[in-house]
ChimeraX commands (.cxc) that place a marker at each C-alpha (Angstrom):
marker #1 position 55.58,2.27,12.98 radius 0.5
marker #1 position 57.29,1.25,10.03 radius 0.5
marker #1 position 55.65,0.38,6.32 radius 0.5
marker #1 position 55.34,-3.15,6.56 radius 0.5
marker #1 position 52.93,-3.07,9.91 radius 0.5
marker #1 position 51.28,0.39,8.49 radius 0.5
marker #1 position 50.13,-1.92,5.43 radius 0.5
marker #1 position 49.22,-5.08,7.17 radius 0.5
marker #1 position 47.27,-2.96,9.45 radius 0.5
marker #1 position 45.28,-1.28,6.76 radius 0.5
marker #1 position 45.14,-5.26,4.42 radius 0.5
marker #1 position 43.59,-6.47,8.18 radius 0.5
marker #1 position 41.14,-3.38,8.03 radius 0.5
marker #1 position 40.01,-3.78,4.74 radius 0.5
marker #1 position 39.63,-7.07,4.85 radius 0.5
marker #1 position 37.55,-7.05,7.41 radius 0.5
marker #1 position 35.34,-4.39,5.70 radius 0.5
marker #1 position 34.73,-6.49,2.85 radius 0.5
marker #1 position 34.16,-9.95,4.89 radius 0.5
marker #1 position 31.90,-7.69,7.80 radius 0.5
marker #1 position 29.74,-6.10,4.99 radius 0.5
marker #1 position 29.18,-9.51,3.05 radius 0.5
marker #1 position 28.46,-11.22,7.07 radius 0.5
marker #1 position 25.62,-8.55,7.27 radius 0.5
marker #1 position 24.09,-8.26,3.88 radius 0.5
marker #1 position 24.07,-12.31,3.91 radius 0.5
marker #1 position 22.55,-12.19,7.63 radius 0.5
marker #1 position 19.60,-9.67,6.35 radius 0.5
marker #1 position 18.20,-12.23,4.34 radius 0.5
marker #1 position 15.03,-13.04,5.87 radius 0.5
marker #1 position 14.65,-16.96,5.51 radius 0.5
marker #1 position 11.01,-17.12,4.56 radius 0.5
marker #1 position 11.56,-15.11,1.22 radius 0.5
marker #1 position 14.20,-17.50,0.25 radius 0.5
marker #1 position 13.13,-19.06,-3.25 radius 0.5
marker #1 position 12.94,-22.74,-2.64 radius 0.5
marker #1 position 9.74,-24.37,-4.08 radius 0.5
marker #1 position 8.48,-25.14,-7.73 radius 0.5
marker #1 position 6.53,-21.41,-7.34 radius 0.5
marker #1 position 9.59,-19.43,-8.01 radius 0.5
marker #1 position 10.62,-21.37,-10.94 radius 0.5
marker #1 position 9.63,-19.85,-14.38 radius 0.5
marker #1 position 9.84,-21.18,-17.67 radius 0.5
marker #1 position 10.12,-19.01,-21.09 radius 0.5
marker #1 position 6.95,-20.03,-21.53 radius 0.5
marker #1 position 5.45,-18.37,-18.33 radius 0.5
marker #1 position 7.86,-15.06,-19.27 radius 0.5
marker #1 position 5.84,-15.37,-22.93 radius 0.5
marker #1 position 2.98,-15.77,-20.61 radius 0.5
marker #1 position 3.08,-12.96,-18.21 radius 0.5
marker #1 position 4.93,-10.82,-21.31 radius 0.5
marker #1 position 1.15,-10.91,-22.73 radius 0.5
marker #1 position -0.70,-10.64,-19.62 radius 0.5
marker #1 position 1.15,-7.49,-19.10 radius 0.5
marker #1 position 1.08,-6.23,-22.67 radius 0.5
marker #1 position -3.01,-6.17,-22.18 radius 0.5
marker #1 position -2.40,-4.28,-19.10 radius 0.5
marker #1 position 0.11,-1.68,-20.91 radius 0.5
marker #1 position -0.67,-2.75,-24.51 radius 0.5
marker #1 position 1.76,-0.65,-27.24 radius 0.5
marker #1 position 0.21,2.88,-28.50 radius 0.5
marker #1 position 2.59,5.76,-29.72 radius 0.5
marker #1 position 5.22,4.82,-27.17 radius 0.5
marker #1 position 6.31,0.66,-26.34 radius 0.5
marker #1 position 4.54,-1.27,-24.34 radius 0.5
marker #1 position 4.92,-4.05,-21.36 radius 0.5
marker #1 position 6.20,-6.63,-23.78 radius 0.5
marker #1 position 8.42,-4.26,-25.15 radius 0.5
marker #1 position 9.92,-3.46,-21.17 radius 0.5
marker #1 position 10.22,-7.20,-20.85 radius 0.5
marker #1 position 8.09,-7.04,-18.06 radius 0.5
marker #1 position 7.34,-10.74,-18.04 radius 0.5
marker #1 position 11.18,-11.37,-17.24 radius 0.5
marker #1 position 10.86,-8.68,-14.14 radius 0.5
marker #1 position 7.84,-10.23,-12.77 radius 0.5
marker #1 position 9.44,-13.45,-12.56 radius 0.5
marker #1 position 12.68,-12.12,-11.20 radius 0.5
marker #1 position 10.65,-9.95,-8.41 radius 0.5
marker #1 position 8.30,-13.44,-7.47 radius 0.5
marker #1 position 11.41,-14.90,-6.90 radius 0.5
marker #1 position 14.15,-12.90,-5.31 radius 0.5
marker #1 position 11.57,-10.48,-3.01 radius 0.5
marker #1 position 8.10,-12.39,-2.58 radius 0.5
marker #1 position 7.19,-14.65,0.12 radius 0.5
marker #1 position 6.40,-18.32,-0.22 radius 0.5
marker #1 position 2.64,-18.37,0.15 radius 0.5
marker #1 position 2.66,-14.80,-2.50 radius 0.5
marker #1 position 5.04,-16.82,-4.90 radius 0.5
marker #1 position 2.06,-19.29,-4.61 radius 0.5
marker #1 position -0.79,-17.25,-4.95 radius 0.5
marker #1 position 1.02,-15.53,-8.08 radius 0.5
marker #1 position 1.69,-18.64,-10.00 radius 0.5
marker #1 position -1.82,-20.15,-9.03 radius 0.5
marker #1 position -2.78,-16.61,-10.62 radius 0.5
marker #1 position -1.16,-17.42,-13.76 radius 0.5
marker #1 position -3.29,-20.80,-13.84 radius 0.5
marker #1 position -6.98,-19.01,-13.08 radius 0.5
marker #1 position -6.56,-16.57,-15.58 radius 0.5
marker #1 position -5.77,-19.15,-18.67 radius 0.5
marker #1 position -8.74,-21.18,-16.55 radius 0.5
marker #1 position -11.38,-18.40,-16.96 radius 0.5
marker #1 position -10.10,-17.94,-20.56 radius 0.5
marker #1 position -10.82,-21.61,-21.22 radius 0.5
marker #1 position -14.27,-21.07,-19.25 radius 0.5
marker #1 position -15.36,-17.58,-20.95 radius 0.5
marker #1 position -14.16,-18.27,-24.73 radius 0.5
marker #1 position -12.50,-21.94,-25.01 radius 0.5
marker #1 position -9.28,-21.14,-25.23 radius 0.5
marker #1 position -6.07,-19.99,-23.38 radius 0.5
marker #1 position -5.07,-16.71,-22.36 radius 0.5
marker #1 position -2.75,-16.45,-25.10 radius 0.5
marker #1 position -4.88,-17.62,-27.84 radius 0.5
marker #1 position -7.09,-14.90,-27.15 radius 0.5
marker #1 position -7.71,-11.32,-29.31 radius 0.5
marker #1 position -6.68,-8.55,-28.13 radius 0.5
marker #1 position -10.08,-7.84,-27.36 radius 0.5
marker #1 position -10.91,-10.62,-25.32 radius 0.5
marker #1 position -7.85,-10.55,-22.89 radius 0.5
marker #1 position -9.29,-7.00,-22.49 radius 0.5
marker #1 position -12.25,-8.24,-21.63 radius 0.5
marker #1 position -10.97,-10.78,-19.42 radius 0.5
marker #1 position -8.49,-8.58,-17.62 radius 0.5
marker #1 position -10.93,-6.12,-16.15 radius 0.5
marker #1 position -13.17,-8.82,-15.62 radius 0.5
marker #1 position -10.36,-9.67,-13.31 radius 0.5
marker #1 position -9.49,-6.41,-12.51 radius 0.5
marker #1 position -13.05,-5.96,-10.72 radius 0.5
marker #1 position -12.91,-9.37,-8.66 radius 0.5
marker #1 position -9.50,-7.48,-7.19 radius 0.5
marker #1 position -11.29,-4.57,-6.07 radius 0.5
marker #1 position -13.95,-6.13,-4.86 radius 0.5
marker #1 position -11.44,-8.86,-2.45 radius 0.5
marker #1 position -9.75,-5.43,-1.39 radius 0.5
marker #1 position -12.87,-3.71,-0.62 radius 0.5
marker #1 position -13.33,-7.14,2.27 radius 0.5
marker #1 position -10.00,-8.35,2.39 radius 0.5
marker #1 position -8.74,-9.04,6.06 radius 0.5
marker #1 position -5.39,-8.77,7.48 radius 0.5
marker #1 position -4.29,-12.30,7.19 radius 0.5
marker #1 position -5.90,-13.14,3.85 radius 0.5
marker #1 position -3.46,-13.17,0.92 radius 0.5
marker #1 position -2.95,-11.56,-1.19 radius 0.5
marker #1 position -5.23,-11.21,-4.80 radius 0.5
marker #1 position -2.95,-12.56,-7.55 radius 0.5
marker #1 position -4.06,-9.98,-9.95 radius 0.5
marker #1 position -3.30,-7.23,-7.83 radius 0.5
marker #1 position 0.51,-8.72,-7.68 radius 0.5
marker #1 position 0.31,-8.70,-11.36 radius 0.5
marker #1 position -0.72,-5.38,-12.30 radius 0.5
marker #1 position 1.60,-3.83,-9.16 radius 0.5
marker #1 position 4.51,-5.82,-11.17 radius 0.5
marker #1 position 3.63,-4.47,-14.39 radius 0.5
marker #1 position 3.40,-0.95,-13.45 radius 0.5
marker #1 position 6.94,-1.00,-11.24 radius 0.5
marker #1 position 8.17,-2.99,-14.34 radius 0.5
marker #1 position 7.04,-0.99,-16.98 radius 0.5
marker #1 position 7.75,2.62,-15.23 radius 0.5
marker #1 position 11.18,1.70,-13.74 radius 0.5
marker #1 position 12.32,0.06,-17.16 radius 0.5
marker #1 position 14.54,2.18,-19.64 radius 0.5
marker #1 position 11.48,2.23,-22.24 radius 0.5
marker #1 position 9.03,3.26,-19.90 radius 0.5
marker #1 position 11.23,5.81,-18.14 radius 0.5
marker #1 position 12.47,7.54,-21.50 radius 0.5
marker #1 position 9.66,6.85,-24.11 radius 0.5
marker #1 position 6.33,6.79,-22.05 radius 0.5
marker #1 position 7.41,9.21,-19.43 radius 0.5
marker #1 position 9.12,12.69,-19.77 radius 0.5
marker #1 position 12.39,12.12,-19.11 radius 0.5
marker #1 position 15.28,14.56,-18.39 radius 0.5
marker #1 position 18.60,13.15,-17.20 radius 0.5
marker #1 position 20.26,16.19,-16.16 radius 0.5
marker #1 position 17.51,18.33,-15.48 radius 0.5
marker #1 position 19.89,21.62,-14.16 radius 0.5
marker #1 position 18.05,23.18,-11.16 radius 0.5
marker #1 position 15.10,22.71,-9.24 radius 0.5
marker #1 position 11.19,23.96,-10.63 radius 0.5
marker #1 position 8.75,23.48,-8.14 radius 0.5
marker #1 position 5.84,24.30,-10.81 radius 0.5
marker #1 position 6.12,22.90,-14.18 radius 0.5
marker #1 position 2.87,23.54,-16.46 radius 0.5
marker #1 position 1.11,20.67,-17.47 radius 0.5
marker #1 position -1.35,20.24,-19.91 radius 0.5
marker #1 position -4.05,17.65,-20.55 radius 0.5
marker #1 position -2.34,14.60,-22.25 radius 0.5
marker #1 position 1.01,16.00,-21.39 radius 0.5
marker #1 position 3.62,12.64,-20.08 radius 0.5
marker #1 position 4.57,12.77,-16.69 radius 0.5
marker #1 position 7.97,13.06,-15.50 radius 0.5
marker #1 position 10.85,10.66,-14.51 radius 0.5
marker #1 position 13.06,11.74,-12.63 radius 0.5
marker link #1:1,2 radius 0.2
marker link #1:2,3 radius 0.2
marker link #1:3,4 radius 0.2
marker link #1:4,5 radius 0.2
marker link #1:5,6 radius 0.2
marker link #1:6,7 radius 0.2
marker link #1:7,8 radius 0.2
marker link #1:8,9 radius 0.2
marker link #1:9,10 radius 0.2
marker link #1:10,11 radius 0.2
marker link #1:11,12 radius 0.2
marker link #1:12,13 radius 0.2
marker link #1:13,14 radius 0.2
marker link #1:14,15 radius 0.2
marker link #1:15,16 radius 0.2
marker link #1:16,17 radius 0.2
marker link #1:17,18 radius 0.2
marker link #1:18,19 radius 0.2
marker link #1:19,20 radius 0.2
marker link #1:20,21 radius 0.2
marker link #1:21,22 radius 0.2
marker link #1:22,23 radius 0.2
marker link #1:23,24 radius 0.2
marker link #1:24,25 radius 0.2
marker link #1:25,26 radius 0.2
marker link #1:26,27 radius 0.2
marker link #1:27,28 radius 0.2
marker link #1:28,29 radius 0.2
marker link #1:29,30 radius 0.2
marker link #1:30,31 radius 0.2
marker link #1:31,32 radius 0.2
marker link #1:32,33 radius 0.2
marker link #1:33,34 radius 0.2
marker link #1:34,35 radius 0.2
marker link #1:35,36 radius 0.2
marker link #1:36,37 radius 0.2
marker link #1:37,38 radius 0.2
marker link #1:38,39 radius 0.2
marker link #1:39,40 radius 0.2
marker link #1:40,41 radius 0.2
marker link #1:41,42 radius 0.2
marker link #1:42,43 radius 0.2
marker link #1:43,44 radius 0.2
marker link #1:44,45 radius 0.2
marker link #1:45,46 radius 0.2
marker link #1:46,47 radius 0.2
marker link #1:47,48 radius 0.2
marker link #1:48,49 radius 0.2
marker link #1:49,50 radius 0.2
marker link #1:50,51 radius 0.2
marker link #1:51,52 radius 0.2
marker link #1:52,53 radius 0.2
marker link #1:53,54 radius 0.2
marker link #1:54,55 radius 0.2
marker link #1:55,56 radius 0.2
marker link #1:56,57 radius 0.2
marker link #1:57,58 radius 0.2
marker link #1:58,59 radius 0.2
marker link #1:59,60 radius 0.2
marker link #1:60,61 radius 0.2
marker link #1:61,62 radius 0.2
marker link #1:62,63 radius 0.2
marker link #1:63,64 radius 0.2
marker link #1:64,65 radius 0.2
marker link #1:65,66 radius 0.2
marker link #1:66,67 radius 0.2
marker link #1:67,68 radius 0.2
marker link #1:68,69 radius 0.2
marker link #1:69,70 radius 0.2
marker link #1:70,71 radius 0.2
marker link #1:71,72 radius 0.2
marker link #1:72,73 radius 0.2
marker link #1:73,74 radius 0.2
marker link #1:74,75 radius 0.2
marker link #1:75,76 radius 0.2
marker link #1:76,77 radius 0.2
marker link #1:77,78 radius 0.2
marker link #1:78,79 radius 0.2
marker link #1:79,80 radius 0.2
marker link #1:80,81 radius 0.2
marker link #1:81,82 radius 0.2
marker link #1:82,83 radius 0.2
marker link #1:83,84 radius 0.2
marker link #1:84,85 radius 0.2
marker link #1:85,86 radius 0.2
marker link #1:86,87 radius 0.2
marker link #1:87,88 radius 0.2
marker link #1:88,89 radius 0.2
marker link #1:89,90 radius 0.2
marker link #1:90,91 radius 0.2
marker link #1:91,92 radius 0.2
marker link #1:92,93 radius 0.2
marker link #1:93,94 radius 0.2
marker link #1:94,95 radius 0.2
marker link #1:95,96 radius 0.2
marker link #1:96,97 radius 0.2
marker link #1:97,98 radius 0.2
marker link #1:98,99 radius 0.2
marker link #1:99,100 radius 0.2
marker link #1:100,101 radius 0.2
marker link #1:101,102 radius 0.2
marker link #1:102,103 radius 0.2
marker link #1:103,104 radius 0.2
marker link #1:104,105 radius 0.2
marker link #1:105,106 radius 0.2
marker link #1:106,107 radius 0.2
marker link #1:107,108 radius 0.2
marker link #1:108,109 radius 0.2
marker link #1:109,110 radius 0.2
marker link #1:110,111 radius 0.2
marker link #1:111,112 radius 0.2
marker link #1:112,113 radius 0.2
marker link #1:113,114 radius 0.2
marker link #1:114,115 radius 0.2
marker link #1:115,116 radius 0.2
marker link #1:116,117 radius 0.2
marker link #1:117,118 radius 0.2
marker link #1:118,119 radius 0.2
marker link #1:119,120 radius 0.2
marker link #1:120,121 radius 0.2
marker link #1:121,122 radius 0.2
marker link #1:122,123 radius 0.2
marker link #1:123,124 radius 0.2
marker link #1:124,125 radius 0.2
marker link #1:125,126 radius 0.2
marker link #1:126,127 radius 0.2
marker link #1:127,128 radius 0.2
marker link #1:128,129 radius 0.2
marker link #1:129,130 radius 0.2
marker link #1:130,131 radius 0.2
marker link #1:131,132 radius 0.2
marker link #1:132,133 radius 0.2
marker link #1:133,134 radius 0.2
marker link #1:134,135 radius 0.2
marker link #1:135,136 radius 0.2
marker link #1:136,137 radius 0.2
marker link #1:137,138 radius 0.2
marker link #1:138,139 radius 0.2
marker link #1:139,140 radius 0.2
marker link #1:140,141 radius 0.2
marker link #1:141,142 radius 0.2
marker link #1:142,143 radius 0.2
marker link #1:143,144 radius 0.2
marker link #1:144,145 radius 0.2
marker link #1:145,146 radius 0.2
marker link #1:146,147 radius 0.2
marker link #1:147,148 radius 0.2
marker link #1:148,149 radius 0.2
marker link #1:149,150 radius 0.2
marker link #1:150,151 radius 0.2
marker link #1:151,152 radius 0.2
marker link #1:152,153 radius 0.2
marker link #1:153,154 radius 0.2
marker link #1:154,155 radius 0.2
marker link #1:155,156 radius 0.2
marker link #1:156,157 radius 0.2
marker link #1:157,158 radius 0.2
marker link #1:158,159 radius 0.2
marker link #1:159,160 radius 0.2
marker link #1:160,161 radius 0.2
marker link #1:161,162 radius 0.2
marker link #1:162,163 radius 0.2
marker link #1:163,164 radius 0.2
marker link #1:164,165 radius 0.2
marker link #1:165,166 radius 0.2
marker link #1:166,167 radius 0.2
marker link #1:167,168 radius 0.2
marker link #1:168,169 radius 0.2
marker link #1:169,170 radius 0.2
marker link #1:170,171 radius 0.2
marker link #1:171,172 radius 0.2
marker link #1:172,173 radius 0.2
marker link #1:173,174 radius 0.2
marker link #1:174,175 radius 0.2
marker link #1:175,176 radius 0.2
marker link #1:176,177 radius 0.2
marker link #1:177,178 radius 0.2
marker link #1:178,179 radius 0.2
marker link #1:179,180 radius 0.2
marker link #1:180,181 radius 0.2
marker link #1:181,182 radius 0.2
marker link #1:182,183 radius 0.2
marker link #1:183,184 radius 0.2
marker link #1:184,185 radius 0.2
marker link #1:185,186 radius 0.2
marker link #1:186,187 radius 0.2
marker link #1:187,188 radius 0.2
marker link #1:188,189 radius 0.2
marker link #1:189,190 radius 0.2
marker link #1:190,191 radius 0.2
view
């Protein structure tokens, strides 16, 4: 075999690597995740939105909180690119009912609220959730606040802030300890 068939043998190979592997990660897709209606379209205004939402739900001590993560801008990312069309629903008919029951509980919007009050509101909330769990049948959707606080916690957690400053981090950590010490109030690790 000389060079010049050696190397159009191997361009035809890869080639085909690159064009098969695209073929099959584009043919995974499943079509009824697919981001087509006005649900999966966010404004700034519903980042700013969910940004708060989730900064009552991790709110900023000694380390950065949600808003700090920019978990707004992950939630709206994940509803779009991974949820189904009736969750991408329920989520942004979420966003509506809680600035609702803000209006209904203190005349005024989610937003406008103290810190206080979205606390207030939020576990409000937060108890409804449990409670649809507790009866919640298979084909029932899901509870909008449970999406929420699911997002905020993958958000936060799997976020450079949250991995480094709320958790112990180690990026390197050498060899393999099976039983670390920990003490009340100690952060957990990332690894």
């Amino acid at each position: 075999m000389n060079r010049r068939d050696a190397l159009s043998r191997v361009a035809l190979i890869l080639g085909g690597t690159v064009v098969g592997a695209n073929l099959i990660l584009e043919g995974c897709k499943p079509a009824d995740k697919k981001a087509t209606g006005d649900a999966a379209n966010f404004s700034n205004e519903d980042i700013a939105y969910l940004d708060e939402i989730a900064e009552t739900i991790i709110p900023t001590t000694d380390t950065p909180g949600a808003k700090a993560a920019k978990v707004g801008a992950f939630m709206t990312v994940m509803v779009k690119d991974c949820y189904t069309e009736d969750d991408q629903k329920v989520f942004r008919e979420g966003m509506n009912k809680i600035n609702n029951e803000a209006d209904k509980k203190f005349d005024k919007s989610f937003v406008q609220l103290s810190e206080d009050q979205r606390h207030q509101l939020l576990v409000a909330i937060d108890n409804e959730q449990k409670e649809y769990g507790k009866n919640k049948k298979k084909d029932d959707p899901n509870h909008y606040f449970r999406l929420m606080k699911e997002l905020t916690l993958l958000g936060y957690f799997t976020s450079e802030v949250g991995a480094t400053q709320a958790l112990r981090y180690v990026e390197s950590p050498g060899k393999y300890e099976g039983c670390i010490p920990y003490k009340k109030g100690d952060k957990a690790w990332a690894i």
